[in-house]
VOGU-3710 file (C-alpha; in Angstrom, 3 decimals, decimal comma):
1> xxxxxxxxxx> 10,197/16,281/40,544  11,208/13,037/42,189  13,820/10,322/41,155  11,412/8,218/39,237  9,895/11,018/37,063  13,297/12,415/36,331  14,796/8,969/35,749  11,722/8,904/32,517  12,601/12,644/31,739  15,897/12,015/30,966
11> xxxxxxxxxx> 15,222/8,592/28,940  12,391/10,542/26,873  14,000/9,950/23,613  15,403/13,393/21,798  14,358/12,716/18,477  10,974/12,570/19,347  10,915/15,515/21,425  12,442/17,118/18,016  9,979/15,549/16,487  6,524/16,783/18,354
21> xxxxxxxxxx> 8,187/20,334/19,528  8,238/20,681/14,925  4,169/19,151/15,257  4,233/22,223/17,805  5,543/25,194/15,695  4,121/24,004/12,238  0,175/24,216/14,212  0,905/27,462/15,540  2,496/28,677/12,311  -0,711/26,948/10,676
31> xxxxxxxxxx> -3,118/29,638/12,874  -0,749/32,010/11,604  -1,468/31,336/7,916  -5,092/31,376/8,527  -5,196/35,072/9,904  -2,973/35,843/6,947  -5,708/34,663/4,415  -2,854/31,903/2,722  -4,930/28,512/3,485  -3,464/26,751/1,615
41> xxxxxxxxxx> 0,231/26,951/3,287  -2,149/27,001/6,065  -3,741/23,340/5,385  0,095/22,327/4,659  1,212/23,395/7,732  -1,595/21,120/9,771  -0,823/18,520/7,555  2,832/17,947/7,611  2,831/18,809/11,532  0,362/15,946/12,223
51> xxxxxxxxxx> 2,488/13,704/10,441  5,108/14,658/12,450  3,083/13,680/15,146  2,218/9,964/13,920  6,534/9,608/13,479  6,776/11,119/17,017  3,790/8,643/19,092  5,693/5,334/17,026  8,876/5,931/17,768  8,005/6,948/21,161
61> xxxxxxxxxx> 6,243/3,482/21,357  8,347/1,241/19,625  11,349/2,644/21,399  13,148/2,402/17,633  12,395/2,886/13,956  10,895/-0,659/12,730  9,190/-0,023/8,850  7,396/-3,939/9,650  5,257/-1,474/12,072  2,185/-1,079/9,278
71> xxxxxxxxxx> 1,099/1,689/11,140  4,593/3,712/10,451  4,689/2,028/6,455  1,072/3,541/6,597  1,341/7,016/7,573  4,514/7,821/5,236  2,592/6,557/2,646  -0,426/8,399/3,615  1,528/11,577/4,115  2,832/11,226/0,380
81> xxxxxxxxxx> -0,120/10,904/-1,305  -1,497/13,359/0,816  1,169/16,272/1,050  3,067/15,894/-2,111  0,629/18,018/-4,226  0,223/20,612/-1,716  4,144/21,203/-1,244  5,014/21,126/-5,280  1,970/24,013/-5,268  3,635/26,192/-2,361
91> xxxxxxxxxx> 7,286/25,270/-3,749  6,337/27,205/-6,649  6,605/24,523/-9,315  2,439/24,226/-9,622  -0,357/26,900/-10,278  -3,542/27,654/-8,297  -5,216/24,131/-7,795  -8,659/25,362/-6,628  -10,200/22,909/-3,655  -6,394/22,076/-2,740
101> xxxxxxxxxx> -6,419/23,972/0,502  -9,527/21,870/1,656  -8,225/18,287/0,260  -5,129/19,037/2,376  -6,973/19,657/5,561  -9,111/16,539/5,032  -5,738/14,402/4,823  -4,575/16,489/8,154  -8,016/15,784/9,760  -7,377/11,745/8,666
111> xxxxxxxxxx> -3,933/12,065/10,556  -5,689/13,735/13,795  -7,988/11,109/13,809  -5,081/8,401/13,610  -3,119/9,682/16,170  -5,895/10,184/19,033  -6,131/6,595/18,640  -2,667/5,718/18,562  -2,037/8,048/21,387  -5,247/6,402/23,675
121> xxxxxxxxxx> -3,837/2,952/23,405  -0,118/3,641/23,305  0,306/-0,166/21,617  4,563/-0,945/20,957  5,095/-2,982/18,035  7,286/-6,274/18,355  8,999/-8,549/15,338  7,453/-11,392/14,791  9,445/-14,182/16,617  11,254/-16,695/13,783
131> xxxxxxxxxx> 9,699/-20,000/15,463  6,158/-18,893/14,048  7,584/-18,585/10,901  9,634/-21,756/10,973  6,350/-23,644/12,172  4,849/-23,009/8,488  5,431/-26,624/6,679  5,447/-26,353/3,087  4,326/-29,474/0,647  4,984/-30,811/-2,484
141> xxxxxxxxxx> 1,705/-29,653/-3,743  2,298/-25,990/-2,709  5,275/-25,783/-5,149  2,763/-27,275/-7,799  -0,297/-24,690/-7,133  2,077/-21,790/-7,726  3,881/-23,133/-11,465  -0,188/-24,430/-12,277  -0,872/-20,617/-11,788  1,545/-19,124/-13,501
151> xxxxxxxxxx> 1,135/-21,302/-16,018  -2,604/-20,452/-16,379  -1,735/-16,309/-16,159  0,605/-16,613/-19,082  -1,636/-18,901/-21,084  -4,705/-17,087/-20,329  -2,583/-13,887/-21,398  -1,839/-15,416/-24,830  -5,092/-16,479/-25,313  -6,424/-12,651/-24,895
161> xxxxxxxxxx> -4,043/-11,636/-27,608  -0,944/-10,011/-25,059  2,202/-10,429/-26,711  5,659/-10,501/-24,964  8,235/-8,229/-25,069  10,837/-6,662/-23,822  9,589/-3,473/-23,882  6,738/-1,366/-21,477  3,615/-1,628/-23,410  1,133/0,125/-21,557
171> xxxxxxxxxx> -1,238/-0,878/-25,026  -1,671/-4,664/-23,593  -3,799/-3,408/-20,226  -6,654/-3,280/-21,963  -6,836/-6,586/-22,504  -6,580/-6,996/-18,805  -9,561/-5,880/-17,470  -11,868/-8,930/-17,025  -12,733/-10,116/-13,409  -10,828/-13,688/-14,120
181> xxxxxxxxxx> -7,578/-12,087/-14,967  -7,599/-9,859/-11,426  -8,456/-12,403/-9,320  -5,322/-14,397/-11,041  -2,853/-11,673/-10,024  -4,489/-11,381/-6,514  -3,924/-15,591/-5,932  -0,649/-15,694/-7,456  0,509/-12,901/-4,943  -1,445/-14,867/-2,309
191> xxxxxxxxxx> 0,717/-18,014/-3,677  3,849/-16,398/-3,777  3,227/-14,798/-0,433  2,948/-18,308/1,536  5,884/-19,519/-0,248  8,126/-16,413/0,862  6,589/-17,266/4,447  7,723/-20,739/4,372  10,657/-19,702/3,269  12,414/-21,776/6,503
201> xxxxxxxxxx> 11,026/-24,683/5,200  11,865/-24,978/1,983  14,594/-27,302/0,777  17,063/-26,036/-1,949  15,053/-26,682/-5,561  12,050/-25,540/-4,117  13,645/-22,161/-3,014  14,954/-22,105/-6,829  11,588/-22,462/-8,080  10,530/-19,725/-5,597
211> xxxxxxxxxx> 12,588/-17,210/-6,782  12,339/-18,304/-10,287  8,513/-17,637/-9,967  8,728/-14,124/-8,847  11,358/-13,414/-11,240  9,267/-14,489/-14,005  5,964/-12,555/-12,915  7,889/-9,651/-12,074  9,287/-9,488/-15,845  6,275/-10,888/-17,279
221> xxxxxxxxxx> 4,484/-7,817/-15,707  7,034/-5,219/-16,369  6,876/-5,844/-20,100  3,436/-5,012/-20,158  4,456/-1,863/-17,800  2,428/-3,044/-14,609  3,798/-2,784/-11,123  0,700/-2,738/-9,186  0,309/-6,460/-9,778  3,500/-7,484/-8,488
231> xxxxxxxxxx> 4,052/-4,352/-5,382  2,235/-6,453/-2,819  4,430/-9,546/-2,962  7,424/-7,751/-2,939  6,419/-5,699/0,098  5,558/-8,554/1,622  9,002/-10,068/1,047  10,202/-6,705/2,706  7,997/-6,558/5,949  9,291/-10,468/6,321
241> xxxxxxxxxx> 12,869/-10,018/5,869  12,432/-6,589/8,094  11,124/-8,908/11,064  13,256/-11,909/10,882  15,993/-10,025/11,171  14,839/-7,598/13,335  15,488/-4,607/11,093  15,717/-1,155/11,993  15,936/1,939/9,973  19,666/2,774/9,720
251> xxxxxxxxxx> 21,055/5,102/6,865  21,071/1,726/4,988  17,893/0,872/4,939  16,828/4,815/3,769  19,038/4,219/0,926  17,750/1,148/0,114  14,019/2,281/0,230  14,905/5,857/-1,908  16,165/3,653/-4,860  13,425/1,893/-4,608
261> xxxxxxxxxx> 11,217/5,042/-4,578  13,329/5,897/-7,385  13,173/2,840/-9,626  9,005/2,395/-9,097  8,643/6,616/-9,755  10,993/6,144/-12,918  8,645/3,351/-14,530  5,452/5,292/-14,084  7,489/8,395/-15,078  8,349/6,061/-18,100
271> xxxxxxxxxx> 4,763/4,975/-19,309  3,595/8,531/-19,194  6,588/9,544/-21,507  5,552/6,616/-23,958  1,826/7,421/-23,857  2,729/10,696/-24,230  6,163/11,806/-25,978  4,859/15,776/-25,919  6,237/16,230/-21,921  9,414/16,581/-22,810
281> xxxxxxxxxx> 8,660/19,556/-24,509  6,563/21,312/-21,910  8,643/20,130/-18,553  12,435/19,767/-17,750  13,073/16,362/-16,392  13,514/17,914/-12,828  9,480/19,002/-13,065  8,362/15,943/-14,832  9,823/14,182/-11,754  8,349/16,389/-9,400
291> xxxxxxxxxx> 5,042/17,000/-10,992  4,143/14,056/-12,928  4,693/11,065/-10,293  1,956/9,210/-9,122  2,034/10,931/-5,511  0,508/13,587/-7,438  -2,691/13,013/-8,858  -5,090/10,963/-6,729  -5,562/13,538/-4,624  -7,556/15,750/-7,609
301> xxxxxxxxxx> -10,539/13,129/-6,309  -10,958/14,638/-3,163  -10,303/18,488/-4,657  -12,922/17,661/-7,316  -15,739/16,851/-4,085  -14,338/19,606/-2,365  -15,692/22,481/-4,665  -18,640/19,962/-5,458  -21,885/19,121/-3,433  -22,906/15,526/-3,919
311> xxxxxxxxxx> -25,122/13,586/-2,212  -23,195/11,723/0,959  -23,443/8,190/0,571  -23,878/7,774/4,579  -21,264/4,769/4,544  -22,958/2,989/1,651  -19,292/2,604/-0,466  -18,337/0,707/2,511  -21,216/-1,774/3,073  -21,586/-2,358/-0,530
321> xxxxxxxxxx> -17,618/-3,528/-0,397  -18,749/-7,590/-0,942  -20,911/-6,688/-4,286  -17,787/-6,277/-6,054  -17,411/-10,391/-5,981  -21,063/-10,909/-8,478  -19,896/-10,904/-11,932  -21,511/-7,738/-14,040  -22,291/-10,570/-16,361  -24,765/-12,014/-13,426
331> xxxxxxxxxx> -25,181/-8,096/-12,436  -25,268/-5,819/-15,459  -26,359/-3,163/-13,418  -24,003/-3,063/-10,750  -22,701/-0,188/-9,515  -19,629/1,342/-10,993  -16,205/1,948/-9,079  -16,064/4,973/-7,185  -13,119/5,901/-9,823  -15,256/5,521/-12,568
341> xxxxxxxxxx> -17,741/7,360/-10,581  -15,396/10,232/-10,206  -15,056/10,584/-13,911  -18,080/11,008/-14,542  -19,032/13,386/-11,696  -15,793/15,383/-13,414  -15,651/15,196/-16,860  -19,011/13,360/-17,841  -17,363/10,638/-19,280  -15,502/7,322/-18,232
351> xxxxxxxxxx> -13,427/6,958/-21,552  -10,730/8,993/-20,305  -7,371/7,503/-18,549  -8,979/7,117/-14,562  -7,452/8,624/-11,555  -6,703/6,413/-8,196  -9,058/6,675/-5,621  -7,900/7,549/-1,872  -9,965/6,498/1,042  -9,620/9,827/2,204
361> xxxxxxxxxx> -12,046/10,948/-0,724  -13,796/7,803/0,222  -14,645/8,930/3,758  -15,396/12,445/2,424  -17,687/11,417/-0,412  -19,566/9,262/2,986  -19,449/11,719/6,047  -18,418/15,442/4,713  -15,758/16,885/6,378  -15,985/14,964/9,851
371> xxxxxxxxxx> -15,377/11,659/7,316  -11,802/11,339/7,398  -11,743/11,742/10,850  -13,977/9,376/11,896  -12,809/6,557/8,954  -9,247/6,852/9,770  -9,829/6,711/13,351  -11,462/3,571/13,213  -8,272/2,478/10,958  -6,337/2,860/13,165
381> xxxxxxxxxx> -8,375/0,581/15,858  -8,016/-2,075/13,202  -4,393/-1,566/12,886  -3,483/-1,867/16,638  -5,372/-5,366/16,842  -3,176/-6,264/13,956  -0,140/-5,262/15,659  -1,680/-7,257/18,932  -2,029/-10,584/17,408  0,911/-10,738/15,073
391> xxxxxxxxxx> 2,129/-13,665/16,366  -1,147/-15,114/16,366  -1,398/-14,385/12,394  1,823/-13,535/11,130  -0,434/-13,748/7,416  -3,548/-12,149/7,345  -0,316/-9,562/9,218  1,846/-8,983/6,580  -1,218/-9,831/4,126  -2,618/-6,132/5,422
401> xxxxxxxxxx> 1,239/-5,006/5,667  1,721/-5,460/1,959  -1,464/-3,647/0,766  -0,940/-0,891/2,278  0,287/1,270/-0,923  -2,715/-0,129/-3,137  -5,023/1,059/-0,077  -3,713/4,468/0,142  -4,297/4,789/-3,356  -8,150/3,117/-3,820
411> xxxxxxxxxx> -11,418/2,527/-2,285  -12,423/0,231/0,520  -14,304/-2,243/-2,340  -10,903/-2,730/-4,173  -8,794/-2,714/-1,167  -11,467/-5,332/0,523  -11,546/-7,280/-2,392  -7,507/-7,546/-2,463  -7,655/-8,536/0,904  -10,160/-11,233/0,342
421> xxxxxxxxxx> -9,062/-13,061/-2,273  -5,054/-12,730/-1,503  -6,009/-13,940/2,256  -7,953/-16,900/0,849  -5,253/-17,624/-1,492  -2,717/-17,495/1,143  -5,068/-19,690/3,542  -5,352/-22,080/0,703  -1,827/-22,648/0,885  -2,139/-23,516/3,842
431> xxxxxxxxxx> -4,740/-26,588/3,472  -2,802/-28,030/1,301  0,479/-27,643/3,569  -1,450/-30,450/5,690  -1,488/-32,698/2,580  2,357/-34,065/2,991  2,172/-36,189/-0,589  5,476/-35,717/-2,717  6,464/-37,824/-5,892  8,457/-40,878/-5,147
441> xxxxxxxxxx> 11,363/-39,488/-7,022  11,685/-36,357/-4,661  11,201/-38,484/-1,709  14,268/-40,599/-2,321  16,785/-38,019/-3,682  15,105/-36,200/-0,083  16,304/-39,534/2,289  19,222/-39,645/0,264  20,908/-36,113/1,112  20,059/-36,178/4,440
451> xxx> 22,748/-38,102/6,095  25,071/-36,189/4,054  23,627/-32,797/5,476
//
């Protein structure tokens, strides 16, 4: 071995090493399982060692643990929707689940697929530098487009009957459910989103108004016990902060992020407890915490097309992504949402409470068992052109970034049509950035500070 090459041995970081000789042990122990007839500890095994795999490449790559990576946000969240099911079942704390073993190989087989990729292009991630974000000049009228649409959200939500309290009322969703009031939530994130990027730019009142904003979205939507509709804003806020300041994952920062975990698993865990009082009675709170968090369920999708032959769809879901923009009312018969699909394929009707999609069961329900493979890898192409030209689009960036939980938890039609209309929202902004009209009355109290600062 000569100078050079040991020179690179010895900086080869240890934690990977610990990291990839684990990837190592849990595949062999994984061939083990399968001669021993226990697939499903089997499928586990694949699973959690290709995760380990995915932490192993990044930090290899990045030199350092950066959560603004999407790609490492992306595969923890992928590996808890994936695994967490699977590992309650083998921990003894869930019965037989029959088409588990196979829906846990499919999420392994999404992870191999990821990591060839990653491992091909070996693409570091770098913060985004602060001068692109201080190059973002916010206007008068941005401030105004984001009170006008919070305005219209909470009057539109009157009109519809909602009424606010102070309590989680999971019975005012179903007023929620017409095409006007998502796209709302989607360009008030998009809104919000621009605002937190021009953060630099904003003078004092407008920050005020900023945070007042959130605040009062945040609360309005927790009263009606939604956090979906106000998650992507406030992981965009993280993923910003993150690479302004350069973050890295310290002990801090895992604290930080596990009562968060905490807080957003405690609501759900509160809604089900209000919709349904009876779970006390059945579960201790240790197993409702374990067993009834949403990490849990999404994957019965893909179980339920495991043990089922259905037609492939041949990449149909995914071409059909832009439909979801006609109106049924111009439509009527448009196709239903793969979750609604789901229920009926499983119970025969779509009146019961629905299940979050993964695209996982996406790419199964398309291609068969080579699906998740071949979807993922192509994910993962996407993602390392997104990590290329950061710089170059620091929003359609952290746009992606911050709908990364809703994606690993729905189809490509929903996740597409998030991206869509959040991304125009947040290019919107940006038009009317250009327009540099203020009221006269902000213009002089504006000349008349500055000396003084």
């Amino acid at each position: 071995m000569d100078s050079v090459s040991a020179l690179e041995w010895r900086r080869f970081p240890t934690v990977v090493g610990v990291l990839l000789g684990t990837a190592v042990a849990l595949h062999l122990a994984a061939l083990i399982e399968i001669v021993l007839g226990t697939t499903l500890a089997a499928a586990s095994c694949f699973l959690v060692g290709q995760f380990a795999v995915s932490l192993g490449l990044l930090r290899l790559y990045d030199g350092k643990w950066m959560i603004q990576d999407i790609r490492l946000f992306f595969v923890i969240f992928l590996f808890l929707y994936g695994a967490t099911l699977p590992l309650v079942v083998i921990s003894g704390l869930g019965g037989n689940q029959p088409g588990l073993p196979g829906a846990a190989f499919m999420y392994g087989t999404a992870f191999l697929g990821f990591n060839l990729v990653q491992w091909w292009y070996r693409q570091p991630f770098h913060d985004v530098p602060k001068e692109v974000f201080r190059s973002i000049k916010p206007s008068f009228g941005n401030a105004l487009m984001l009170i006008g649409a919070l305005g219209f959200i909470l009057a539109y939500a009157m009109a519809l009957g909602v009424r606010v309290s102070f309590t989680i009322d999971r019975g005012h969703v179903g007023y929620m459910g017409t095409q006007l009031w998502v796209v709302s939530m989607f360009v008030v994130n998009g809104f919000v989103m621009y605002m937190i990027a021009a953060w630099s730019g904003l003078g004092r009142w407008a920050r005020i108004a900023v945070v007042g904003s959130i605040l009062f979205f945040v609360l309005f939507q927790l009263a009606m016990g939604n956090r979906r509709d106000f998650l992507p804003m406030l992981i965009f806020l993280a993923g910003v902060i993150a690479t302004r300041r350069q973050a890295v994952i310290r002990f801090g920062t895992l604290v930080a992020g596990a009562i968060a975990f905490v807080a957003f698993t405690a609501i759900g865990i509160v809604r089900q407890l209000i919709t349904d009082p009876a779970l006390l009675t059945r579960f201790n709170p240790v197993e409702i915490l374990v067993t009834q968090n949403e990490f849990v369920s999404p994957i019965f999708t893909l179980m339920h097309y495991v043990n089922t032959i259905r037609p492939l769809r041949w990449g149909l879901t995914y071409l059909a992504a832009p439909t979801l923009f006609v109106p049924r009312a111009i439509w009527p018969d448009k196709p239903e949402s793969l979750s609604l699909q789901f229920m009926r394929d499983a119970f025969g009707t779509t009146g019961l409470m629905g299940f979050a999609y993964t695209p996982v069961t996406e790419a199964f329900l398309n291609f068969s068992w080579v699906g998740p493979f071949i979807v993922f890898a192509v994910l993962s192409i996407l993602m390392i052109r997104l990590v290329r030209n950061a710089d170059a689009h620091p929003g359609l960036y952290f746009v992606a970034f911050a709908l990364v939980v809703d994606f690993n938890r729905g189809d490509w039609g929903g996740t597409f049509y998030a991206l869509t209309v959040v991304g125009g929202a947040y290019w919107l902004m940006t038009v009317m950035a250009r327009l540099r009209w203020e009221p006269r009355v902000t213009g002089a109290m504006r000349t008349a500070v500055a000396p003084h600062t």
